[in-house]
DSSP file (Angstrom, degrees, kcal/mol; ACC not computed):
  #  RESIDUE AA STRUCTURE BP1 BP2  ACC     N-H-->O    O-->H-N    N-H-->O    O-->H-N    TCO  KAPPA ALPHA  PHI   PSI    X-CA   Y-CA   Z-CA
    1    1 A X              0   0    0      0, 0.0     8,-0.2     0, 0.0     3,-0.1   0.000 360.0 360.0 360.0 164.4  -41.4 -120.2  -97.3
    2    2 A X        -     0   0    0      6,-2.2     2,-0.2     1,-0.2     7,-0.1   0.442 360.0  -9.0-109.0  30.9  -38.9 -119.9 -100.1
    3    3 A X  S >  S-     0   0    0      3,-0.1     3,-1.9     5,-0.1    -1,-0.2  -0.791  91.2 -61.4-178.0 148.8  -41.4 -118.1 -102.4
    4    4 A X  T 3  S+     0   0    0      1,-0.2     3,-0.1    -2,-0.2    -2,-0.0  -0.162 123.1   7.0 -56.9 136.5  -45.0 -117.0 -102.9
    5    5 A X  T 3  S+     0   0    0      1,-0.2    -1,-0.2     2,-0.0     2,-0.2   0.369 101.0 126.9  68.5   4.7  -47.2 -120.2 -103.1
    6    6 A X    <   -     0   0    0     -3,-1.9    -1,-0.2     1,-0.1    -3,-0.1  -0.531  46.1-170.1 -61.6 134.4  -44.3 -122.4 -102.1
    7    7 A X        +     0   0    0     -2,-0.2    -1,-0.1    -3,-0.1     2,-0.1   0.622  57.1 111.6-117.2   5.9  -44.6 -124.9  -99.2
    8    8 A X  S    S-     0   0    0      1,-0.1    -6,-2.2    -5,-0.1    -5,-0.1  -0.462  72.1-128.4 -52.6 123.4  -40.3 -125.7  -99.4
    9    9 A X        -     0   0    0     -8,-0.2    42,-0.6    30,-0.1     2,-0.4  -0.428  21.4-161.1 -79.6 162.5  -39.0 -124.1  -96.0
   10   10 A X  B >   -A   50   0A   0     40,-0.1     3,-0.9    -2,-0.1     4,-0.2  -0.999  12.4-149.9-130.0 141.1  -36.1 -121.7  -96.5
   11   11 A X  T 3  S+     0   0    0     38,-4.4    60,-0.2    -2,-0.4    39,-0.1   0.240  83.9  84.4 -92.9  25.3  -34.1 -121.1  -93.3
   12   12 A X  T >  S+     0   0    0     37,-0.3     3,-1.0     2,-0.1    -1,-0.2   0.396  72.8  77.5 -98.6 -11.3  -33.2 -117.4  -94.6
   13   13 A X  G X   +     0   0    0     -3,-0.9     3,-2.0     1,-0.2     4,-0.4   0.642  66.1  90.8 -72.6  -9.0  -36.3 -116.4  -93.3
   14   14 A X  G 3  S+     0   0    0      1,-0.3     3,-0.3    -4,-0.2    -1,-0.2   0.627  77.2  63.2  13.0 -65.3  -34.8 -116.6  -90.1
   15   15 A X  G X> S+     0   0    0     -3,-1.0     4,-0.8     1,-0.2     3,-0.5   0.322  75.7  85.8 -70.1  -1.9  -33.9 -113.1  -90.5
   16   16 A X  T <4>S+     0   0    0     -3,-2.0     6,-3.0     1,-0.2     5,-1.4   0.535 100.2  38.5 -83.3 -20.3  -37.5 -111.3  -90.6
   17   17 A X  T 345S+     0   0    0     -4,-0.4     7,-0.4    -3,-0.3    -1,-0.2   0.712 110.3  58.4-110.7   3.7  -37.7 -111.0  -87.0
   18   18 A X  T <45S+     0   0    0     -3,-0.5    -2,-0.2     1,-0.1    -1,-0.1   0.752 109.0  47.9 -86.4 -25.2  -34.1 -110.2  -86.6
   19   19 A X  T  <5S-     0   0    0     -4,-0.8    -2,-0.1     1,-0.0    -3,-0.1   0.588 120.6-111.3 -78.8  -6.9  -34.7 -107.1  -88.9
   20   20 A X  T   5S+     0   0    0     -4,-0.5    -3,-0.2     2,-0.3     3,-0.1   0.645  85.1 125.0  88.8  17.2  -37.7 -106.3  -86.9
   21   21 A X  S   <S+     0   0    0     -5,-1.4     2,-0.3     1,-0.3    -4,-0.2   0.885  86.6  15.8 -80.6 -38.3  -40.2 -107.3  -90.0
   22   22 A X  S    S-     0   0    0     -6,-3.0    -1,-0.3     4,-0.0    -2,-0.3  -0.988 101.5 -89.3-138.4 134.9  -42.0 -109.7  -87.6
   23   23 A X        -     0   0    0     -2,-0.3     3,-0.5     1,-0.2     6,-0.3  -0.229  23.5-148.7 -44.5 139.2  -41.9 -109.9  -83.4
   24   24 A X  S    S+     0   0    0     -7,-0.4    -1,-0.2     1,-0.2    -7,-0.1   0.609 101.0  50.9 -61.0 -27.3  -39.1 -112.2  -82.4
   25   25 A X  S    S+     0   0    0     -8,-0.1    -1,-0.2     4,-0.1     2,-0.2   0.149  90.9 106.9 -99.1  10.8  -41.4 -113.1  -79.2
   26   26 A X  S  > S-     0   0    0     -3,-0.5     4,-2.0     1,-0.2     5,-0.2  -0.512  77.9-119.2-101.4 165.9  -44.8 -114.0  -81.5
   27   27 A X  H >> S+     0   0    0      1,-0.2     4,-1.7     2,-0.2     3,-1.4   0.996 110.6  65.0 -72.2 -55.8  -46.0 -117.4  -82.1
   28   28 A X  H 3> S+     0   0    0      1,-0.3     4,-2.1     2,-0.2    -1,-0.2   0.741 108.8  36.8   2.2 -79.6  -45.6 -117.1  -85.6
   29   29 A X  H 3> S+     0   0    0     -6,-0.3     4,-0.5     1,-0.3    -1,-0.3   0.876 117.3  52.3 -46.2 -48.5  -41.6 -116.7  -85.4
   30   30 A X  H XX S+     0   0    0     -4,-2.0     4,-1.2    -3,-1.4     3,-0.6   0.803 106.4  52.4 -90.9 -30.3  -41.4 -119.2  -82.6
   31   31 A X  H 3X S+     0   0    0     -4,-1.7     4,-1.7     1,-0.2    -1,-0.3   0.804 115.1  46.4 -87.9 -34.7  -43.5 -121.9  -84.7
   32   32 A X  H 3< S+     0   0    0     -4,-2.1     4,-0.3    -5,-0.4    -1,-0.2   0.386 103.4  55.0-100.2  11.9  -40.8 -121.3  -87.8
   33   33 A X  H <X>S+     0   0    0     -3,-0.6     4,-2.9    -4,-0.5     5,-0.5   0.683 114.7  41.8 -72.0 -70.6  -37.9 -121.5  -86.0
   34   34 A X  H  X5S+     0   0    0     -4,-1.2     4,-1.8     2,-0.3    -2,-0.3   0.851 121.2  45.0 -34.9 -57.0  -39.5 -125.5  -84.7
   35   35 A X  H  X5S+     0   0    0     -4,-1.7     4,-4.6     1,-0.3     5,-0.4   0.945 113.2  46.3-109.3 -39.6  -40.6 -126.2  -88.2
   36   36 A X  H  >5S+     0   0    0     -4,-0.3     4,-2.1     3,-0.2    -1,-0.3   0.930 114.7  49.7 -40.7 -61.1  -37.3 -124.9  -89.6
   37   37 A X  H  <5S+     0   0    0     -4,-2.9     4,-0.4     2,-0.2    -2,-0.2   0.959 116.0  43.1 -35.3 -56.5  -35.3 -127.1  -86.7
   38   38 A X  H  <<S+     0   0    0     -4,-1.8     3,-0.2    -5,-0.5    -2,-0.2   0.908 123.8  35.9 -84.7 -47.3  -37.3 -130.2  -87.6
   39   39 A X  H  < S+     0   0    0     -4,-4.6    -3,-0.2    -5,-0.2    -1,-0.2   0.718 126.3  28.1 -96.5   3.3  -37.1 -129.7  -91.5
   40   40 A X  S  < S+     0   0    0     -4,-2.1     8,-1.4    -5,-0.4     2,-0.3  -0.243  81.2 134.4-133.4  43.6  -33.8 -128.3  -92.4
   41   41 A X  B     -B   47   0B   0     -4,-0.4     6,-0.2     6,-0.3     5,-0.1  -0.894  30.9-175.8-114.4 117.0  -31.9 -129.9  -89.3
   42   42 A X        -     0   0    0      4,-1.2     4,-0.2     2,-0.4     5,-0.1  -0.022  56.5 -80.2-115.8   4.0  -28.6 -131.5  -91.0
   43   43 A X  S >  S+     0   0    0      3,-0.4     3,-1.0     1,-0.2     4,-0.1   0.379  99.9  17.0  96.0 112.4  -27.4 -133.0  -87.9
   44   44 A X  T 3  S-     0   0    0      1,-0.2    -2,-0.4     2,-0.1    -1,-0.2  -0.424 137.2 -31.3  70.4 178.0  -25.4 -131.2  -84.7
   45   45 A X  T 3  S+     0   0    0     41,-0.1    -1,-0.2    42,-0.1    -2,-0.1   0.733 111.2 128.2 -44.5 -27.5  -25.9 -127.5  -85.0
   46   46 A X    <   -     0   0    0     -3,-1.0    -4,-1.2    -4,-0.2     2,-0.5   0.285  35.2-175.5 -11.2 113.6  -26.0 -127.9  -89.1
   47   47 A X  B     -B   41   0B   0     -6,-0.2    17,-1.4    -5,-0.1     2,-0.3  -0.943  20.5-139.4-113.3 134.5  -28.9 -126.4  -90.8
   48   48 A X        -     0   0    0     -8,-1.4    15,-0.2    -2,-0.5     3,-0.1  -0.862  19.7-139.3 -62.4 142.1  -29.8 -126.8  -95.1
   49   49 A X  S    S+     0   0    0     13,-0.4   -38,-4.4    -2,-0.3   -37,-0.3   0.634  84.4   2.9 -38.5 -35.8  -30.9 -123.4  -95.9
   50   50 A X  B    S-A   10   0A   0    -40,-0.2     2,-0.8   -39,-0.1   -40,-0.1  -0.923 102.7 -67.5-149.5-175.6  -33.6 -125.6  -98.1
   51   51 A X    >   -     0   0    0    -42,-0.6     3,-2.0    -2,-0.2   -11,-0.1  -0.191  62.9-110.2 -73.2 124.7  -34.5 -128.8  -98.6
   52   52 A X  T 3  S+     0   0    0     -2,-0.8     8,-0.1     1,-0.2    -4,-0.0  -0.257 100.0  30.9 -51.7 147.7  -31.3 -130.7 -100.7
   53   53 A X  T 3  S+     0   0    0      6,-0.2     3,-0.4     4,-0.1    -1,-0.2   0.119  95.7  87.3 104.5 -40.9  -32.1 -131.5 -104.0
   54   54 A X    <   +     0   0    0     -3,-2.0    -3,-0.1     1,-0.2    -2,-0.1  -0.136  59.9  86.1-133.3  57.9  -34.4 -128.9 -104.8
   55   55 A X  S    S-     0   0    0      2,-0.3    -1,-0.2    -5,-0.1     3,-0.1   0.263  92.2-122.3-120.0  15.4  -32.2 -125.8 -106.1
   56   56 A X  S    S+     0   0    0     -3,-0.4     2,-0.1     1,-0.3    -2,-0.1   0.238  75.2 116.1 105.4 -18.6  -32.2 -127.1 -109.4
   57   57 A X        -     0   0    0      1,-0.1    -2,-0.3     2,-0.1    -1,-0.3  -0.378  67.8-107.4 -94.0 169.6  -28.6 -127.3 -109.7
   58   58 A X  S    S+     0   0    0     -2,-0.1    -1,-0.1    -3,-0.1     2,-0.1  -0.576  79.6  37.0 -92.7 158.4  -26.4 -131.0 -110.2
   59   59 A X  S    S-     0   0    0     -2,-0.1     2,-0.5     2,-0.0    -6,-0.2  -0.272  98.5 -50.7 107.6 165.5  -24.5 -132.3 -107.4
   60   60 A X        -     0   0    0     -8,-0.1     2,-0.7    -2,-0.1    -2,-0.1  -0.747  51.6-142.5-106.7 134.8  -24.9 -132.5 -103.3
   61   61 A X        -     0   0    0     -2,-0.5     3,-0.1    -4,-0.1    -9,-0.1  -0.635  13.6-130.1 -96.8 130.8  -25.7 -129.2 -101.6
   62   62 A X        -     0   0    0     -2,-0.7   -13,-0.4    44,-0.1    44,-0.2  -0.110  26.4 -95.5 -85.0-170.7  -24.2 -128.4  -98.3
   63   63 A X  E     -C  105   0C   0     42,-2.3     2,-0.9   -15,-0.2    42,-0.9  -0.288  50.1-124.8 -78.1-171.0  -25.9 -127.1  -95.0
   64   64 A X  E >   -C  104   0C   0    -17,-1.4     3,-0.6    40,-0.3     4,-0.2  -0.915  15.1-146.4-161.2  93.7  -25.4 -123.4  -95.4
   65   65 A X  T 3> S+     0   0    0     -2,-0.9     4,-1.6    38,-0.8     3,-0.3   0.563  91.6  68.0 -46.8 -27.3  -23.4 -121.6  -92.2
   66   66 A X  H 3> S+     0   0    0      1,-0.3     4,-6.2     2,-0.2     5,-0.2   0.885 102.3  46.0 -69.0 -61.2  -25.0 -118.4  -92.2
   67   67 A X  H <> S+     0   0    0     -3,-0.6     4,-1.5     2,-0.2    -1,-0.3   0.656 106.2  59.3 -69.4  -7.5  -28.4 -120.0  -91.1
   68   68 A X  H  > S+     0   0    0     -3,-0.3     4,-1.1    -4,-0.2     3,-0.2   0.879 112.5  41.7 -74.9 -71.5  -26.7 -122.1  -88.3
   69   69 A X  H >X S+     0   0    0     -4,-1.6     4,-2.2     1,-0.3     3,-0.8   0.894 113.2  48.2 -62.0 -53.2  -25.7 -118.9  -87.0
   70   70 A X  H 3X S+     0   0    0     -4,-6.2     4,-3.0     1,-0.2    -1,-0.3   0.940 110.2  57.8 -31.6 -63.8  -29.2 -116.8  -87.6
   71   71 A X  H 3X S+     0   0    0     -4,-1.5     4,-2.5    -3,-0.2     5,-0.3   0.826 108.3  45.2 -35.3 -46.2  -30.8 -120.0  -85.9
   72   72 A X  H <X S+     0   0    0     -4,-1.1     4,-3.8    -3,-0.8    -1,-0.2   0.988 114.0  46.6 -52.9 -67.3  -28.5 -119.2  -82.9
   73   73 A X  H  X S+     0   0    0     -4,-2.2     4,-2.0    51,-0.2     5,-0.2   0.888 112.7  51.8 -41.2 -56.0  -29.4 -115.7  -83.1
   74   74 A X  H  X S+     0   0    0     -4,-3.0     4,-1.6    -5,-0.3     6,-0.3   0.973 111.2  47.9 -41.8 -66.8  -33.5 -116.5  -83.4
   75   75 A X  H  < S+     0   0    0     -4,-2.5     9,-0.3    -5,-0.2    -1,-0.2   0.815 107.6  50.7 -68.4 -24.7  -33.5 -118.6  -80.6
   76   76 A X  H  < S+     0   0    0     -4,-3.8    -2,-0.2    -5,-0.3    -1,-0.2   0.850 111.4  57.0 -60.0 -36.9  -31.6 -116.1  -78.4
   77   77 A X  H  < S+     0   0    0     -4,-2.0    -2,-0.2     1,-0.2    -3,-0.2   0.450 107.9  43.2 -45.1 -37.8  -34.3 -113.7  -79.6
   78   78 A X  S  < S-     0   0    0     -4,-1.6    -1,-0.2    -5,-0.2    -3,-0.1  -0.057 128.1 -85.3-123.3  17.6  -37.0 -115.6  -78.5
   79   79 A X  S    S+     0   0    0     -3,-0.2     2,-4.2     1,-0.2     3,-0.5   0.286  89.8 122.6  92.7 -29.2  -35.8 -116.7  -74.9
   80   80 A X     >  +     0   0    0     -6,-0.3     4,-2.6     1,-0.2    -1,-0.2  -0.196  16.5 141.2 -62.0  65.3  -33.9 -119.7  -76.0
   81   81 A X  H  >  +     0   0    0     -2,-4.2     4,-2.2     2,-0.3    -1,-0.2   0.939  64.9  51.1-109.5 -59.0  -31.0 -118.7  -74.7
   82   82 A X  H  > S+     0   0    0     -3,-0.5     4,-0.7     1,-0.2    -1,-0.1   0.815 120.0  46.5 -25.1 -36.5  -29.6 -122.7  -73.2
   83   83 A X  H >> S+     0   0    0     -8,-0.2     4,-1.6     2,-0.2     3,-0.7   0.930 110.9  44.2 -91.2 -54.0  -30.4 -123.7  -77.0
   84   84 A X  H 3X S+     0   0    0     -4,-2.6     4,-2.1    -9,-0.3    -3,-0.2   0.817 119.0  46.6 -86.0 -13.9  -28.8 -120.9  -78.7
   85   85 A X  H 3X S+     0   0    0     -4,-2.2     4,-1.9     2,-0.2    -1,-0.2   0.892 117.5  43.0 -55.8 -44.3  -25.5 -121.5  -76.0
   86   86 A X  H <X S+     0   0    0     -4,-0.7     4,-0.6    -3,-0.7    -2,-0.2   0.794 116.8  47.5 -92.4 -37.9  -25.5 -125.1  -76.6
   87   87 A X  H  X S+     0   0    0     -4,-1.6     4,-3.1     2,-0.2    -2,-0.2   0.880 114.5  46.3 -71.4 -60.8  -26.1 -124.6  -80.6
   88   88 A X  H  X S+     0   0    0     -4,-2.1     4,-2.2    -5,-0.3     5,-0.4   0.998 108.4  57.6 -60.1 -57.9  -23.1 -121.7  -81.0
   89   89 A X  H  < S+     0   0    0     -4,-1.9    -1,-0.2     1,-0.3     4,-0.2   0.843 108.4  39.9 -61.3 -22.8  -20.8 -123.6  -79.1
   90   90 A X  H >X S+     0   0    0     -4,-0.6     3,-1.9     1,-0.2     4,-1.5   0.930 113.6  54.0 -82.9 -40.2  -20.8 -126.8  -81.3
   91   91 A X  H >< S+     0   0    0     -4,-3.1     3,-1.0     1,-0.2     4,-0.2   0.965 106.0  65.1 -69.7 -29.5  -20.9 -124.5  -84.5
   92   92 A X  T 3< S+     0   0    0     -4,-2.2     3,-0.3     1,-0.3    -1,-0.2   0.660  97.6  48.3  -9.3 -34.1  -17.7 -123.2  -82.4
   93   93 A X  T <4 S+     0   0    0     -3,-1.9    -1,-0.3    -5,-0.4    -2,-0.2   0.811  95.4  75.5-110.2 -23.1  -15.9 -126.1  -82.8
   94   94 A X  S << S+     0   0    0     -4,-1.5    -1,-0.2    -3,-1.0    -2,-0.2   0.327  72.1 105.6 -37.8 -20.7  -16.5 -126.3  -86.3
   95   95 A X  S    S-     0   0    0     -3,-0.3     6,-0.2    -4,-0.2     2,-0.2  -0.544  77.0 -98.1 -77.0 128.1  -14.2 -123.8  -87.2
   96   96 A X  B >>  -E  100   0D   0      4,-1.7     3,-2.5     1,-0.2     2,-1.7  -0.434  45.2 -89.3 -92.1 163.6  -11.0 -124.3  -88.7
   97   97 A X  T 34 S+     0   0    0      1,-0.3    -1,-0.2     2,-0.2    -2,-0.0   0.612 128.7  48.2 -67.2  -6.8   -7.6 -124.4  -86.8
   98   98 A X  T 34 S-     0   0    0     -2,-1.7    -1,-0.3     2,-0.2    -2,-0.1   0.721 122.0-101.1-125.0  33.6   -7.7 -120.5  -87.6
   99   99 A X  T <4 S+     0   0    0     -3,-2.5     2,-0.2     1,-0.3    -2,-0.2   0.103  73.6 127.8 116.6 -36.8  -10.7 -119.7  -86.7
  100  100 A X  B  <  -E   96   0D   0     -4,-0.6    -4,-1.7    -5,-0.1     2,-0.4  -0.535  37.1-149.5-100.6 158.5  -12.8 -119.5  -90.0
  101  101 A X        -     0   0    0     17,-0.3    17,-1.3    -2,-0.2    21,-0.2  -0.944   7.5-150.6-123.3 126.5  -15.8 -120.6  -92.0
  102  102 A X        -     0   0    0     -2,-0.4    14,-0.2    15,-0.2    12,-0.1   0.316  39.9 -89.8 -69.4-179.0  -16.5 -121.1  -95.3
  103  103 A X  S    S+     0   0    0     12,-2.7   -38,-0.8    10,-0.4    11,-0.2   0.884 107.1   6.1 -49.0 -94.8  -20.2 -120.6  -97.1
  104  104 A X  E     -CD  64 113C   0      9,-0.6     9,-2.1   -40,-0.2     2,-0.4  -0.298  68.3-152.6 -96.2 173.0  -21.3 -123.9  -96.6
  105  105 A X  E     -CD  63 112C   0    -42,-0.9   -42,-2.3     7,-0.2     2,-1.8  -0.961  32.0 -99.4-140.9 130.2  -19.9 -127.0  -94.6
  106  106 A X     >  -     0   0    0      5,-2.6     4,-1.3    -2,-0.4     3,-0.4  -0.480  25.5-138.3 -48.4 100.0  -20.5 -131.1  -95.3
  107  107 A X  T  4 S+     0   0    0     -2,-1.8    -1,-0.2     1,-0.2   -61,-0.1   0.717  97.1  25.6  -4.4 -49.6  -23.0 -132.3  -93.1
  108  108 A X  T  4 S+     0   0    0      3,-0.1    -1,-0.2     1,-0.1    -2,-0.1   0.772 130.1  31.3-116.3 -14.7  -21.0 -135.4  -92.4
  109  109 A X  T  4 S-     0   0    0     -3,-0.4    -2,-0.1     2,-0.1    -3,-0.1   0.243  94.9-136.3-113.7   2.9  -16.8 -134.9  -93.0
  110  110 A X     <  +     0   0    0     -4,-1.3     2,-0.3     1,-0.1    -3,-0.1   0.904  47.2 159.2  35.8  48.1  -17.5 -131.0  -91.8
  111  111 A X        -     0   0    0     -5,-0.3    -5,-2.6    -9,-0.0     2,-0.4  -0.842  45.5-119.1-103.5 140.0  -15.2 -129.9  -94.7
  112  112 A X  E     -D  105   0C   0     -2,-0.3    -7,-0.2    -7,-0.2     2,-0.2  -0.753  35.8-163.6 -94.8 143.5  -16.0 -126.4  -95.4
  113  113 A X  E     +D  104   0C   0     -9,-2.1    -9,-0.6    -2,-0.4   -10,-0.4  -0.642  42.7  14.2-106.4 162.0  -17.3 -125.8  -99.0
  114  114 A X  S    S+     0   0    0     -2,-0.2   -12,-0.1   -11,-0.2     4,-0.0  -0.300 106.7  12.9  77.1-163.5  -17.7 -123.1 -101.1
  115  115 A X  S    S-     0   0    0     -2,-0.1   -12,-2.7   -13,-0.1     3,-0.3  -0.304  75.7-131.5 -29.1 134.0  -16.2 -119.6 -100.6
  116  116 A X  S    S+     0   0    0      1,-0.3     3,-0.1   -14,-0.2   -14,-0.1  -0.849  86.3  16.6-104.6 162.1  -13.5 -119.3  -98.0
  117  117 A X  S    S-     0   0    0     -2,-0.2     2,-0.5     1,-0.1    -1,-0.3   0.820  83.0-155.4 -62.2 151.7  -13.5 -117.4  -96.1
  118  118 A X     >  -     0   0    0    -17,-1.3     4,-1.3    -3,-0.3   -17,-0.3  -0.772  12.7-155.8-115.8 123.1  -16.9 -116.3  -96.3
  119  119 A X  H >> S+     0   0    0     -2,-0.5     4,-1.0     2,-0.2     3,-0.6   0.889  90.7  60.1 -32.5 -80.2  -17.5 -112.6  -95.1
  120  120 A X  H >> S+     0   0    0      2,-0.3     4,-2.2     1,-0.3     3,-2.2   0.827 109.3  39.9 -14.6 -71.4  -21.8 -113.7  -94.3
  121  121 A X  H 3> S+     0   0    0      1,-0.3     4,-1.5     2,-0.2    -1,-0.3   0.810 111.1  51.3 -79.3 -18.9  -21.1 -116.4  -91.8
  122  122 A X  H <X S+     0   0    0     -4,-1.3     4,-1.4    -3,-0.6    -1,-0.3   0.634 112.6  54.4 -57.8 -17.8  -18.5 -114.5  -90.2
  123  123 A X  H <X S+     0   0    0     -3,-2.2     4,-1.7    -4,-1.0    -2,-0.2   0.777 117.9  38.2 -58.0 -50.3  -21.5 -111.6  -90.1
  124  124 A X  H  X S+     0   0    0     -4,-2.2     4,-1.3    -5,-0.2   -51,-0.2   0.726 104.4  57.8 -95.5 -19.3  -23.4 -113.9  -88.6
  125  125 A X  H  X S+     0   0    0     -4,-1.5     4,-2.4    -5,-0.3    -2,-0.2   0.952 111.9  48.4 -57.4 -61.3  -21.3 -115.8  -86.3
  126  126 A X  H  X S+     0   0    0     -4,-1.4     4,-1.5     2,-0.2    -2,-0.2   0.940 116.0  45.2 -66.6 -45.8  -20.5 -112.2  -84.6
  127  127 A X  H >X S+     0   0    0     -4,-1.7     3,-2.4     1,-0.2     4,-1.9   0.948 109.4  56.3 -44.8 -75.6  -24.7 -111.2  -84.6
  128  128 A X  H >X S+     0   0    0     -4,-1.3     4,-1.8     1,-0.3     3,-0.5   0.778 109.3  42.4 -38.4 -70.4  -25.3 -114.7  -83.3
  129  129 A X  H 3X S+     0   0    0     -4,-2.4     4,-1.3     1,-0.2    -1,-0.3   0.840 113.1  55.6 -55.2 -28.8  -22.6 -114.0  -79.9
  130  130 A X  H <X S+     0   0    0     -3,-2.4     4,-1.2    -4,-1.5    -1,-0.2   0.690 108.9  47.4 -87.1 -18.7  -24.3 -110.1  -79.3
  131  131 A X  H <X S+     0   0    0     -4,-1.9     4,-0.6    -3,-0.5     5,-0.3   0.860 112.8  48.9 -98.6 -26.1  -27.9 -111.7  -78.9
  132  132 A X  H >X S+     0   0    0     -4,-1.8     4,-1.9    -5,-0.4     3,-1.3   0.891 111.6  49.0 -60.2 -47.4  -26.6 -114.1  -76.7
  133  133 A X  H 3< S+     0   0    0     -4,-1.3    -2,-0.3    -5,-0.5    -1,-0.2   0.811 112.8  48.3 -76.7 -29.7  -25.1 -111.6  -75.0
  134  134 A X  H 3X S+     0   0    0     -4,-1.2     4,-0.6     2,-0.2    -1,-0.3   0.431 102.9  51.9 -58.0 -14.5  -27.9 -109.7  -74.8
  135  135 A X  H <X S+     0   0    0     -3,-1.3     4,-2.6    -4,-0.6    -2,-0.2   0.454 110.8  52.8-110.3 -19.1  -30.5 -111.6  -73.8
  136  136 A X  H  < S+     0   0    0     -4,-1.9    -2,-0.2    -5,-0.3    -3,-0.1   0.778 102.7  54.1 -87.8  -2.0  -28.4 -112.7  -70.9
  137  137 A X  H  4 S+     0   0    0     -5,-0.3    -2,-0.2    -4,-0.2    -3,-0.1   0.898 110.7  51.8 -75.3 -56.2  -27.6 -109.1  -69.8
  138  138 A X  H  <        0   0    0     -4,-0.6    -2,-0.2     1,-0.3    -3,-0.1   0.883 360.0 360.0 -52.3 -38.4  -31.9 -108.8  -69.8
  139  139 A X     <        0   0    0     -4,-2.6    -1,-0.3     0, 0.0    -2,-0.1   0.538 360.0 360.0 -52.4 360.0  -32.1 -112.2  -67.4
């Protein structure tokens, strides 16, 4: 959630089972990555970080790159290893002609917004390839 007593998902919690706060393999995790998918799913690999609309601020928020790539990573984590292949490679292709990604990206014209280039999702883009790459070394 994206605060005590909140029921608004955040998809930055993503990262509590990458840090080892909660098993990656527990139903828990595996049930908020699905509910995370199903409510902050922007279309293609896209994620919102929360729902748009409800940060308070004026204006249209974009899906937020960092959590595409955590998602990747989560679901690599957790066995999902087709999903997280088929999910990195589209965010892959997303990238612009040199390679980089900004904060956030439009959902529908894929124009990256915000900071360029942004240090995070490149953080998380490289995590995202090493868990892939790791959970196929374990198969």
């Amino acid at each position: 959630m994206r605060s005590y007593e909140s029921h608004d998902l955040d998809a930055s919690i993503l990262v509590l089972p990458l840090l080892g706060i909660d098993e990656a393999d527990g139903s828990r995790v595996r049930s908020t990555i699905d509910a995370i998918q199903r409510d902050l799913d922007a279309g293609g690999p896209l994620l919102y970080r929360y729902t748009p609309g409800r940060d308070g601020l004026p204006g249209t928020e974009g899906t937020f790159l960092p959590c595409a790539f955590w998602l990747v990573e989560a679901l690599a984590k957790t066995g999902r290893i087709a999903e997280a292949t088929e999910r990195f490679r589209a965010l892959m292709e997303l990238a612009t002609p040199l390679g980089l990604y900004a904060e956030e990206m439009d959902p529908v014209t894929h124009d990256h917004l915000g900071n360029y280039p942004q240090a995070l999702t490149h953080a998380a883009l490289v995590q995202a390839a090493l868990a892939i790459r790791d959970q196929r070394i374990r198969v």
